[in-house]
N, C-alpha and C positions, 0 to 999 in steps of 0.2 A: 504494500500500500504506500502511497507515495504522500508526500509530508502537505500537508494543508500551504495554499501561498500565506505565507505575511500579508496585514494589511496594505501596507507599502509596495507591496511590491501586486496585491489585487488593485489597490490606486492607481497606481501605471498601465498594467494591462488594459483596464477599462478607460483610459486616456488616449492610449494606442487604438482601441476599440472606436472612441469617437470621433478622434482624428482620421481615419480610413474610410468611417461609414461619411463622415461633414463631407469629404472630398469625394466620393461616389455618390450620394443620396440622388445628386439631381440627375443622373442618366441611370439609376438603379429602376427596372420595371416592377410592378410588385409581385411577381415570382422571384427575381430574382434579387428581390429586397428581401426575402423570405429564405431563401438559401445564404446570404452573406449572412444573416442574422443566428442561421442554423449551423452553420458553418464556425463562426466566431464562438458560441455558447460552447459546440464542440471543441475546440482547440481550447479554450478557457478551462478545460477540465469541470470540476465538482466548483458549484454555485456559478456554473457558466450563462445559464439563462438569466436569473437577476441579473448579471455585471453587465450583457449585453440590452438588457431593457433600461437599466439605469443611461447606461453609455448613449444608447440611440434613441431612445422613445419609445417603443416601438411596442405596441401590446404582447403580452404573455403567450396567447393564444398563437402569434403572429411565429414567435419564437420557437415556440414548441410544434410548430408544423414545421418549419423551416428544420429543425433540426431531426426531423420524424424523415421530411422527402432527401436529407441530407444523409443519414444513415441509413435508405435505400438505395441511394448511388452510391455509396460504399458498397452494397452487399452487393449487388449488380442489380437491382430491383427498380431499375428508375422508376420514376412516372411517365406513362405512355403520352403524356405533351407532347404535339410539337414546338418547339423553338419558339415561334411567336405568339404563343396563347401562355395566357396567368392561369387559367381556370380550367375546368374540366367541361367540355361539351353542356350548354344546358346552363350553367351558371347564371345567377343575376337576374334579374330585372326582361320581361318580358319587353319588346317593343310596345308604347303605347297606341300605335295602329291594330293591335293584334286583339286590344283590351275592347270590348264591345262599352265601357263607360266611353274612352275616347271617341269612337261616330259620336254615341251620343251629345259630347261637350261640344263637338263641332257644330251640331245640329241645333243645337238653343245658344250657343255661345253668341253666336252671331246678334241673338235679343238679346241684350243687357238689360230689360225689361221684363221679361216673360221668367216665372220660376220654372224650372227641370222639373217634370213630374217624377216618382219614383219609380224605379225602373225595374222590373219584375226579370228582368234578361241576365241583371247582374248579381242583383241581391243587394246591392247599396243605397242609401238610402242618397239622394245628393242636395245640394244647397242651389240657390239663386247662383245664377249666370254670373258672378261675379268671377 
């Protein structure tokens, strides 16, 4: 078992940590904001995911996947991503053309006058054309 860092010397690491991530943040995508973060908690050894959340911001959850898809490219297990996608097929937020409340905002919107009747297609109840 290998000796716990010094404060002094976890102080530095995680300095080094926010010095690397300050200078990549702005071209970092958020997968691969999620691997640099997975990556770092890993080389930090034991209390690696604190130092790197202290160090970058960066939520817990954010870290702990990063370092979950980071210990599958270790084993040979990537994730089946291609290169330019953060997410998995599906992810996020529907387009709002796809959403049957969107026709209908289009279709009273245009009154700023006339209330939305409640719409039995959606299940939402909606407000004035505001």
């Amino acid at each position: 078992m290998t000796p716990t860092k010094t404060k002094s010397k976890r102080k530095k690491a995680e300095a080094e940590i926010q010095s690397r991530y300050a200078s990549l943040s702005g071209t970092l995508t958020e997968r691969s904001r999620r691997l640099f973060a997975g990556c770092e908690a890993l080389s930090f050894g034991y209390g690696g995911i604190e130092a790197v959340i202290r160090a970058t911001g960066l939520s817990k959850e954010t870290v702990r996947r990063g370092l979950q898809e980071c210990k599958a490219i270790e084993a040979g297990q990537a994730p089946s991503l291609p290169v330019q996608r953060s997410r998995q097929p599906g992810g996020g937020r529907k387009p709002l053309a796809e959403t049957c409340c969107w026709q209908h905002w289009i279709r009273w919107s245009s009154q700023p006058h006339v209330a939305i009747p409640n719409r039995p297609c959606c299940g939402r109840r909606a407000v004035n054309g505001t």
